[in-house]
C-alpha positions in Angstrom: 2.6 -14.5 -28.6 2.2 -12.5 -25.3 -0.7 -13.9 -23.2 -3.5 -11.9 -22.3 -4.0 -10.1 -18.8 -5.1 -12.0 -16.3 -8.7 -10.6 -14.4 -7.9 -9.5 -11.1 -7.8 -12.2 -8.8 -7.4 -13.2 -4.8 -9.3 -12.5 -1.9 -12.3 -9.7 -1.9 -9.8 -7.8 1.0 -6.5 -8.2 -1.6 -9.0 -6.5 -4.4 -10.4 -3.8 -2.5 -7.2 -2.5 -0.8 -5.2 -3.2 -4.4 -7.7 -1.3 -6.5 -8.1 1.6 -3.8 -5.0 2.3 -3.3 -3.3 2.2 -6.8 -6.1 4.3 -7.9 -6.5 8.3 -8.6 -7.2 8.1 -5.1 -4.3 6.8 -3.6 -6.1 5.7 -1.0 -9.0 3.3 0.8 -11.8 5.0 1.8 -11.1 4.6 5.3 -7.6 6.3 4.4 -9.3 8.9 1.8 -11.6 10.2 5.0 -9.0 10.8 7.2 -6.7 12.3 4.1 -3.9 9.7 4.1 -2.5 8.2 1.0 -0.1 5.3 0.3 2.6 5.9 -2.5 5.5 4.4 -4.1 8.9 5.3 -1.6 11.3 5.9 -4.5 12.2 9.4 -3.9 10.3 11.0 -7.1 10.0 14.8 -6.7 6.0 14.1 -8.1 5.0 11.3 -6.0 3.2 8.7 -8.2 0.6 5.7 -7.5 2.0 2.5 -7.0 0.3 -0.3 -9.9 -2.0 -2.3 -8.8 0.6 -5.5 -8.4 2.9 -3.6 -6.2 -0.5 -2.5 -4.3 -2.0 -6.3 -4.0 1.7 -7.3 -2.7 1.2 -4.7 -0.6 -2.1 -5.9 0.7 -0.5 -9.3 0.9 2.7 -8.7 3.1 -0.2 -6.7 5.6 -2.1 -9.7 6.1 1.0 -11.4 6.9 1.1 -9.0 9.9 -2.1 -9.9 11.2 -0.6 -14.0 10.8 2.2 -12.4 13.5 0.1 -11.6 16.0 0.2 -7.7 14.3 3.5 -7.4 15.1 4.4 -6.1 11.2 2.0 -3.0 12.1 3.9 -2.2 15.8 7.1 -2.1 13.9 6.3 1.5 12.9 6.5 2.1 16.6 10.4 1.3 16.6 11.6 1.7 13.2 13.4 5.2 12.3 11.4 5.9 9.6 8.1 5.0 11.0 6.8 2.4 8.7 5.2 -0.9 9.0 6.7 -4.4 8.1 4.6 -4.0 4.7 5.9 -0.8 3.8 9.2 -1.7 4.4 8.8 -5.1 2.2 7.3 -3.3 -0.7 8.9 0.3 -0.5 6.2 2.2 -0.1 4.9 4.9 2.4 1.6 6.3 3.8 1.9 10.0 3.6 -1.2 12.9 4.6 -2.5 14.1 2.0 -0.8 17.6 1.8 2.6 16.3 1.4 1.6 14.9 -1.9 1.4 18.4 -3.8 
């Protein structure tokens, strides 16, 4: 028999940025004020939220950046597509807001 789903666990940071940003929203607040949102990169023509797994990996793979001395985040500044290491490890992208309709 399948097993029930797990309650969302991991640190308060991994919960907040997981359920914010697979949400309606798309989006922290933080990212919500300045009208950003993060989204699944999989070349959809209707740009979908990512689950909330994909969105805790993603939360996961950012705090390895801050272990590397934040080099993950400076990558954006040399990569051709502009993202950060945790984009690129999750496929995903932070878009403005108006790109999304």
């Amino acid at each position: 028999s399948p097993s029930p789903p797990s309650p969302p666990s991991g640190p308060p940071w991994g919960m907040y940025f997981s359920f914010g940003e697979s949400g309606a929203a798309r989006a922290t607040l933080g990212k919500w004020s300045i009208g950003i949102v993060v989204m699944k990169d999989d070349g959809l023509p209707i740009p979908m939220p990512m689950s909330r797994d994909l969105a805790f990996k993603r939360s996961a793979s950012a705090f390895l950046s801050v272990l590397t001395l934040f080099i993950g985040f400076l990558s954006c500044l040399w990569r051709e597509d502009r993202k950060a290491m945790h984009d690129a490890m999750t496929k995903t992208k932070v878009v403005w807001q108006p790109e999304t309709t």
